[in-house]
Backbone as JSON Lines, residues from 0, in Angstrom:
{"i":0,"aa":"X","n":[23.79,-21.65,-4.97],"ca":[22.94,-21.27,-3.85],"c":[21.48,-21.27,-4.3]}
{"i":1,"aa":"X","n":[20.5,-21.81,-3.67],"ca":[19.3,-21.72,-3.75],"c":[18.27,-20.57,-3.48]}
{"i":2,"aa":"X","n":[17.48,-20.94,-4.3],"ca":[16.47,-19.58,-4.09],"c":[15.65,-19.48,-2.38]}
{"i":3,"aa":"X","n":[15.61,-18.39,-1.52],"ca":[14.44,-18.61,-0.59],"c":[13.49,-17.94,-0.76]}
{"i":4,"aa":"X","n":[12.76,-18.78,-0.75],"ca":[11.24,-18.59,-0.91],"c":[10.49,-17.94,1.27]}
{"i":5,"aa":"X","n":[9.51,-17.33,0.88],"ca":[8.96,-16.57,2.03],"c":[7.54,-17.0,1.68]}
{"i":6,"aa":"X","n":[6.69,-17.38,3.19],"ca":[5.02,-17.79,2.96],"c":[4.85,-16.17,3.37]}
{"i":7,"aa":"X","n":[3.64,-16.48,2.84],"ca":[3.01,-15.22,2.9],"c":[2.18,-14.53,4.04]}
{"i":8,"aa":"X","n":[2.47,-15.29,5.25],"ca":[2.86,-14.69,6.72],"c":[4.41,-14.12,7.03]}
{"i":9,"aa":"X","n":[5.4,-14.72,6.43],"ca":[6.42,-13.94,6.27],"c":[6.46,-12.77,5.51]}
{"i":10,"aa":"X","n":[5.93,-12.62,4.42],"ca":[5.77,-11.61,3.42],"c":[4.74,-10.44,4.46]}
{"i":11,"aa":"X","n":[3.97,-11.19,5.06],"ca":[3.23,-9.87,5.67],"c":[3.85,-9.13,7.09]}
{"i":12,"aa":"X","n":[4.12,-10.46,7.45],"ca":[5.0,-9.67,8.77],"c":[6.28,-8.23,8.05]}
{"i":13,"aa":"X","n":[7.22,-8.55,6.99],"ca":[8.2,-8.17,6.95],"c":[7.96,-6.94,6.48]}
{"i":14,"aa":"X","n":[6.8,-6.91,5.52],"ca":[6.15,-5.6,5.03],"c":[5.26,-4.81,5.51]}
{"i":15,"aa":"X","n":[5.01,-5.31,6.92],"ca":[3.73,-5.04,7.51],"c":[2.11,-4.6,6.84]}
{"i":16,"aa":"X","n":[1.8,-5.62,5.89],"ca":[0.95,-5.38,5.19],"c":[-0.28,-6.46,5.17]}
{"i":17,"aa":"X","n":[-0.89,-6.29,5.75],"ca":[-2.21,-7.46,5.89],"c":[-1.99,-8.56,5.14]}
{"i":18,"aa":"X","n":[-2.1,-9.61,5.48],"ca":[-2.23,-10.97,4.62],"c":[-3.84,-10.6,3.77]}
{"i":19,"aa":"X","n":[-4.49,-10.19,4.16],"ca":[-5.61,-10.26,2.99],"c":[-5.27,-8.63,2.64]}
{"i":20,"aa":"X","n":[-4.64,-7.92,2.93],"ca":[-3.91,-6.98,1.4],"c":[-3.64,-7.83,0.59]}
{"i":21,"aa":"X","n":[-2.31,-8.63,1.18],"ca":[-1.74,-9.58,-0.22],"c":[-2.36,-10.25,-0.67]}
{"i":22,"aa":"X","n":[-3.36,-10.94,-0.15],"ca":[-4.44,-12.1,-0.59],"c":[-5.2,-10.92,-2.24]}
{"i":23,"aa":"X","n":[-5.59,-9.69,-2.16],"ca":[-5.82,-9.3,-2.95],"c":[-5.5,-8.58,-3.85]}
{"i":24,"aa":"X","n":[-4.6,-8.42,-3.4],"ca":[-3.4,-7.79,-4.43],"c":[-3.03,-9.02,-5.02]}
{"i":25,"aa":"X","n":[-2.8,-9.96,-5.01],"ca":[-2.72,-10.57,-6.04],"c":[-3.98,-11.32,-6.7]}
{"i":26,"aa":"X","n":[-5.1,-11.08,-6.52],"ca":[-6.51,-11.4,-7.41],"c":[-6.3,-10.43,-8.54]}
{"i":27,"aa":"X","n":[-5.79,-9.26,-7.72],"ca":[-5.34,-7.73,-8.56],"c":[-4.41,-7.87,-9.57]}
{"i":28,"aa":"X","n":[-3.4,-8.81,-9.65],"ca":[-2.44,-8.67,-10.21],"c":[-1.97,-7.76,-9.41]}
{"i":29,"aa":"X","n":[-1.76,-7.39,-8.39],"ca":[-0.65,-6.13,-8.3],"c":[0.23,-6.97,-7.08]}
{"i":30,"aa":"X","n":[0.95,-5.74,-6.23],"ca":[2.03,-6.09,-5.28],"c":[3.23,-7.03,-5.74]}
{"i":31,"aa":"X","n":[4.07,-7.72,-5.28],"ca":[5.31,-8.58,-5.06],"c":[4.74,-9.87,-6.14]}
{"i":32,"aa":"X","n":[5.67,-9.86,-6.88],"ca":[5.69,-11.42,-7.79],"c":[5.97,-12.84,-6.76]}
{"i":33,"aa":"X","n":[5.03,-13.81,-6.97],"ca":[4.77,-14.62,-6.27],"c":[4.81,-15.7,-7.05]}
{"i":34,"aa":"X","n":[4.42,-16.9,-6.79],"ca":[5.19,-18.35,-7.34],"c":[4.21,-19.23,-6.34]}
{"i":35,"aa":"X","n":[3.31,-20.54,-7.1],"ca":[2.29,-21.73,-6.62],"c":[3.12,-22.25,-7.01]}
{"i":36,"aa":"X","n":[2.89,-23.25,-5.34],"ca":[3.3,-24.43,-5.54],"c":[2.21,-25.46,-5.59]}
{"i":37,"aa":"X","n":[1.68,-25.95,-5.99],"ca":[0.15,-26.58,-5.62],"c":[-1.08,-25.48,-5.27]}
{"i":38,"aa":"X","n":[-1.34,-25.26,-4.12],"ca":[-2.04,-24.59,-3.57],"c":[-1.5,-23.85,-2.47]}
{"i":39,"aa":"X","n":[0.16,-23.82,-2.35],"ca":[0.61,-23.02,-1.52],"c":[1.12,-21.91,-2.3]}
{"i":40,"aa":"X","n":[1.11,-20.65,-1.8],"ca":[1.4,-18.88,-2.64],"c":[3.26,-19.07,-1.22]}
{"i":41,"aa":"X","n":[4.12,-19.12,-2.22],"ca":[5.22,-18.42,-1.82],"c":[6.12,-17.42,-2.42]}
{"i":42,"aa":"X","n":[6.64,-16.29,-1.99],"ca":[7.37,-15.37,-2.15],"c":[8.99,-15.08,-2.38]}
{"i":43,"aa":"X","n":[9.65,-15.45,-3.89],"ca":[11.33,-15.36,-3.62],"c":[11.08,-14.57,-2.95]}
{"i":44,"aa":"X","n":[12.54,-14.36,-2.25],"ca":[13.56,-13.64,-1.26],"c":[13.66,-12.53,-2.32]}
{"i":45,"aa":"X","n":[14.33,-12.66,-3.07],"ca":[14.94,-11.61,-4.12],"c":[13.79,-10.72,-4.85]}
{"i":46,"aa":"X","n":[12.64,-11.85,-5.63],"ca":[11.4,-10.95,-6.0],"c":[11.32,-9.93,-4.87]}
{"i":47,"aa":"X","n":[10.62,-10.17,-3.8],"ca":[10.27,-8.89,-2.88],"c":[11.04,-8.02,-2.86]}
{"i":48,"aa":"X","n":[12.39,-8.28,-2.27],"ca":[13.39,-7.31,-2.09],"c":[13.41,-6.66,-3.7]}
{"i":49,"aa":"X","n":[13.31,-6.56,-4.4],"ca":[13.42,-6.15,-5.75],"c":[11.93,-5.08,-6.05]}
{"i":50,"aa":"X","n":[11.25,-6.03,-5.56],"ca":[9.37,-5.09,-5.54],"c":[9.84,-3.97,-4.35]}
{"i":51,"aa":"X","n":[10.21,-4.5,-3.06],"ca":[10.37,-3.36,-2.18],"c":[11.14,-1.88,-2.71]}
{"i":52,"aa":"X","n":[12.22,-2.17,-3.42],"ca":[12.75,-1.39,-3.47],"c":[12.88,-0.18,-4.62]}
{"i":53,"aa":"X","n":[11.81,-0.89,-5.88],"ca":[11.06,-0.32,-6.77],"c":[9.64,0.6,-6.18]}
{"i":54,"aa":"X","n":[9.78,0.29,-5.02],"ca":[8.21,1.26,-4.65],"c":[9.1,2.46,-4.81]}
{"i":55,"aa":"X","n":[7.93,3.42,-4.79],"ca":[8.03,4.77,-4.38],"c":[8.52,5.38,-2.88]}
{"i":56,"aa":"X","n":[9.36,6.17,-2.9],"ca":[9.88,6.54,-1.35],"c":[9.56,8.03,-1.36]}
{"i":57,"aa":"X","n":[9.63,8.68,-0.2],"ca":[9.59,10.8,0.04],"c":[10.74,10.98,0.44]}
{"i":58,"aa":"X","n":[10.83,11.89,0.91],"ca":[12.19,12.82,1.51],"c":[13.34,13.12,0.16]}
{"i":59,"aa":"X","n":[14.6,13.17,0.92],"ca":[15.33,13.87,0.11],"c":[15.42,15.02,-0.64]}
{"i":60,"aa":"X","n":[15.9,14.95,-1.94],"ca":[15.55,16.35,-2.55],"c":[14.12,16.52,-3.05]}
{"i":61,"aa":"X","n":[13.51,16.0,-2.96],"ca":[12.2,16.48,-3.68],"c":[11.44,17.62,-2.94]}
{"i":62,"aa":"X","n":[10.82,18.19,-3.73],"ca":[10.0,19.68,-3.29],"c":[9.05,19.09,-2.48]}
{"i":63,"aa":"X","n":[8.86,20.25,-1.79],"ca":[7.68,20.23,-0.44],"c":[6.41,20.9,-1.05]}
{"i":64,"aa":"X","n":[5.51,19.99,-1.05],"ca":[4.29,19.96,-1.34],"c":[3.52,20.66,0.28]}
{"i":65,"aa":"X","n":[3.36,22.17,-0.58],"ca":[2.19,22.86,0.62],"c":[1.25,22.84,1.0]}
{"i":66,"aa":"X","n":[0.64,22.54,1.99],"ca":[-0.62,22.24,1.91],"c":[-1.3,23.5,1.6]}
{"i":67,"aa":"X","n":[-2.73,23.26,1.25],"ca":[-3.14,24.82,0.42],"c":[-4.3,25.18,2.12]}
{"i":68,"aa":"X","n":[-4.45,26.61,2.04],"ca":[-5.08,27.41,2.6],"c":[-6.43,26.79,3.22]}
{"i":69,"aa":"X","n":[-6.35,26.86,4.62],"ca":[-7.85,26.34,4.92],"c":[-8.77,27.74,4.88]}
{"i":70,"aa":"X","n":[-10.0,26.71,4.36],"ca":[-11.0,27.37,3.36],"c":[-12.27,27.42,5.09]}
{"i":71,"aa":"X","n":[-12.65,28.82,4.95],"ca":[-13.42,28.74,6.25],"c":[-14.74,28.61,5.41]}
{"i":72,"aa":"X","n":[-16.2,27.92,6.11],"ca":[-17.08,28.22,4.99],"c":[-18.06,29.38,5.12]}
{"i":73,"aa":"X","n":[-19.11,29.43,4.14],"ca":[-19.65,30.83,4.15],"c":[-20.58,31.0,5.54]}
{"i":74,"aa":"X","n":[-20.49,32.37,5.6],"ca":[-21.44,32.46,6.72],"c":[-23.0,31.84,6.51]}
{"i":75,"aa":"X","n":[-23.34,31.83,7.32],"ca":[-25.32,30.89,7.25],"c":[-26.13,32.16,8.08]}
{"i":76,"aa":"X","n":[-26.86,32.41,6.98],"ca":[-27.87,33.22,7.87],"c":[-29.11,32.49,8.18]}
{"i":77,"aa":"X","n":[-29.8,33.16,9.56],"ca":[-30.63,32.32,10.12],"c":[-31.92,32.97,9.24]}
{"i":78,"aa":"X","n":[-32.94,32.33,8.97],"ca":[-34.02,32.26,8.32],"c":[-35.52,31.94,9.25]}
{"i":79,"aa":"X","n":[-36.16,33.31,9.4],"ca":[-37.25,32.8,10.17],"c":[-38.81,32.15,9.08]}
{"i":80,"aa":"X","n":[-39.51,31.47,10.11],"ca":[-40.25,30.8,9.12],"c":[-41.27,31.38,9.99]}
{"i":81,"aa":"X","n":[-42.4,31.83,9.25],"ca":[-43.93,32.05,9.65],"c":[-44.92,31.03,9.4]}
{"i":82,"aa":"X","n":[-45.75,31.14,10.16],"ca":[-46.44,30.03,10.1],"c":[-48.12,30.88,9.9]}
């Protein structure tokens, strides 16, 4: 079976992530491993799914991060000016 490859309008649709995210994320080196063919940027099937699923996710057991105390600020006193 052959590899499928995804353009990187597919890659953005599926991840919903800007084509010029990806456009710079990879100047970055970062995001989904990618593959030139000439001057075309395509995406294995499997790379992504493999990057997707290495991201970071929430929920589950992990602790709930509280948000901390809103901070009111100091009072302002009014200041008269003489002239």
């Amino acid at each position: 079976m052959g590899i499928r490859f995804l353009t990187e309008n597919e890659v953005a649709t599926r991840t919903r992530i800007s084509l010029a995210t990806l456009r710079r994320w990879r100047l970055e080196n970062k995001g989904p491993r990618y593959h030139k063919f000439g001057s075309l940027v395509r995406y294995a099937e499997d790379d992504l799914t493999n990057w997707e699923d290495a991201q970071p996710s929430g929920g589950g057991d992990l602790p709930r991060i509280e948000p901390s105390p809103e901070r009111r600020p100091a009072a302002v006193q009014k200041v008269r000016l003489s002239r």
